[in-house]
N, C-alpha and C positions, 0 to 999 in steps of 0.2 A: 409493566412488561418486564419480566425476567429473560437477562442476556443466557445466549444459550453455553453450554460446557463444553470444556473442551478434554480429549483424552492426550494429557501430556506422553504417556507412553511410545505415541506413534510419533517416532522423530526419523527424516528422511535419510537414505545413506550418505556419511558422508563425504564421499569420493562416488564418481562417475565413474563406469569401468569401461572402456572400449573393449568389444570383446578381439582375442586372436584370430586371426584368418590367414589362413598359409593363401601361398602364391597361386594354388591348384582352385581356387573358390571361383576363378573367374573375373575379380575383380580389375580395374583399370586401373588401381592408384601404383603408381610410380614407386620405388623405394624411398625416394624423397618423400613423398607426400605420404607415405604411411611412416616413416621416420616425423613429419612434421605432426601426425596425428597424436603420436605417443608423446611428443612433446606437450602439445595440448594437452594431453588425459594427463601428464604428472605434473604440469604448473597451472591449469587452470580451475576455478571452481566447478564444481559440480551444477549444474542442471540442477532445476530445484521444480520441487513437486508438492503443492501444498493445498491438503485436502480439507476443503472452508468447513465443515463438519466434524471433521476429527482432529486438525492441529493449529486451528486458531478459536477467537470465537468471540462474539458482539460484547463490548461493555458501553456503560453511558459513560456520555458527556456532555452535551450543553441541549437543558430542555430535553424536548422528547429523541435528540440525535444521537445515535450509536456510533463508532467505532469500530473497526475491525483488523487489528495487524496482520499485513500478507507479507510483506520484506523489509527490514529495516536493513540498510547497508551501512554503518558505523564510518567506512574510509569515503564516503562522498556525499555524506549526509544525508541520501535518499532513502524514502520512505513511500512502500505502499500501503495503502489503506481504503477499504471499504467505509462509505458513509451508507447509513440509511436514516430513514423514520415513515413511520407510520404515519403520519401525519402530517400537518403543513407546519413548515417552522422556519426561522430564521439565525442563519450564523453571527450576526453582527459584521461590521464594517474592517474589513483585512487587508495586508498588504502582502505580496509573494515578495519573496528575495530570493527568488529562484524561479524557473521554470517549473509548472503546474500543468499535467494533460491530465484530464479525466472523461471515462467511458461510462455513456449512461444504461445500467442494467436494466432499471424498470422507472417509471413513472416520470415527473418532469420537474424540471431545475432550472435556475437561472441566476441571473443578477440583476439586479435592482434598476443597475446603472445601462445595464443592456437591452436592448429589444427582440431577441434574441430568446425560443426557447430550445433547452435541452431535451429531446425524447430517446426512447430505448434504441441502442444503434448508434446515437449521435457521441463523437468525440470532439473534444475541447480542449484547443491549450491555450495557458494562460500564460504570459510572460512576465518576466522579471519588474519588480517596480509597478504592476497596475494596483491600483487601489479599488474594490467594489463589494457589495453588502450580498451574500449566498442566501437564496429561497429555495426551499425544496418543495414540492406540493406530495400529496399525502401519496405513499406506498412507495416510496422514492429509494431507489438504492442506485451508487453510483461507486465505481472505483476510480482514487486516485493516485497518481506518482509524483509524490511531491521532491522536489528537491530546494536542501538551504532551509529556511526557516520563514513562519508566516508571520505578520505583527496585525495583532488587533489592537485597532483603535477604540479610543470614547470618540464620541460626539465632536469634541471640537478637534480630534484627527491627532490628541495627542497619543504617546503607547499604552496599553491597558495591559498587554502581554503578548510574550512572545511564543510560539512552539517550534520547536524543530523534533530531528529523529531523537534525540535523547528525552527530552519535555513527554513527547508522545509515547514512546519506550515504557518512563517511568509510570505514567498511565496504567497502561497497560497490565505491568509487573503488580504496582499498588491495588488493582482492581483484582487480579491474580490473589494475590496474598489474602484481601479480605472473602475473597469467596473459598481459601484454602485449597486452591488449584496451583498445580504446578505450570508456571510459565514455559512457552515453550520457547527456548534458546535456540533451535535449530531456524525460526523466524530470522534470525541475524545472519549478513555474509558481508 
C-alpha cells in the first residue's frame, strides 16, 4: 500500500488577522477588551488549519501501521499524529512519559493489558508512566496527542527505543526526502 502525497505548496498563513471593526458595528466589546484582542492577534500564535489531503500525508512505520504528522510543537514536546492500518496489527509493549488522549476515527483499538474496547467516537487518555501492548483491528484509524516521549520495551521490559516529537519529526522528513516531496514545515509551532 503506497502512503498518499502530499502538496508541499499549500502552507497555511502565518499570522492570524483579526479583522478592524469601528465602534458603529454594534459590538459589546469594551475598549479594554478589544485593546486585549489586539494584544492577542500580535503575541499569539495563529489558529492552524491543516488540510489531511493536501498538507500532510500517511508514511509507514511498524508492520502494516502508518503515520501521519498533524502538529509537532518543538517548545513542549507535543506531537499530534494520526495512526492507521488496514489491517489487524500490533504496536509492541510502550511506556508514555507524558500524557497520551487519543480519538477513535474508524474501527477498533485497544490494549492488551485492558478490557476495554476503543470504537469510532470513543476518547482515551492515557497517563504518565503506564505501561501496556497497542492492538488495532483492521480499518482502524485513530488520532493521537502525545506529549514527552514513548519507550518501547523488549520482552523482559528492558528499553528497545525511544520516540518523541523530534525521533517522529525525523520520520517524517527522511520519508519526505526519499519519496522527493517536500516536507511541510508549516506542521511545526
Amino acid at each position: 500500500m503506497a502512503p498518499s502525497t502530499t502538496t508541499p505548496d499549500l502552507v497555511p498563513e502565518p499570522v492570524s488577522k483579526l479583522p478592524e471593526r469601528p465602534r458603529e458595528d454594534g459590538s459589546a466589546l469594551s475598549e479594554h477588551e478589544r485593546a486585549e484582542i489586539a494584544f492577542v492577534d500580535k503575541y499569539s500564535a495563529p489558529d492552524v488549519y491543516i488540510n489531511e489531503k493536501k498538507d500532510t500525508l500517511w508514511f509507514p512505520w511498524i508492520g502494516p501501521i502508518e503515520l501521519k504528522p498533524m502538529r509537532m510543537e518543538n517548545r513542549t514536546g507535543t506531537f499530534v499524529v494520526g495512526l492507521r492500518s488496514k489491517v489487524a496489527a500490533s504496536l509492541g509493549k510502550h511506556r508514555h512519559r507524558g500524557t497520551v488522549t487519543a480519538i477513535t476515527m474508524s474501527g477498533e483499538w485497544g490494549y492488551k493489558e485492558y478490557d476495554w474496547v476503543a470504537r469510532p467516537g470513543d476518547w482515551v487518555c492515557e497517563n504518565p508512566g503506564v505501561i501496556h501492548t497497542l492492538s488495532v483491528e483492521d480499518n482502524t484509524d485513530i488520532v493521537f496527542t502525545i506529549t514527552g516521549s514513548i519507550e518501547f520495551l523488549n520482552d523482559d521490559d528492558s528499553l528497545k527505543f525511544a520516540l518523541d516529537i523530534f525521533s517522529f519529526a525525523k520520520m517524517y522528513y527522511d520519508h519526505c526526502k526519499e519519496k522527493g516531496i517536500k516536507p511541510n514545515d508549516a506542521l511545526w509551532h
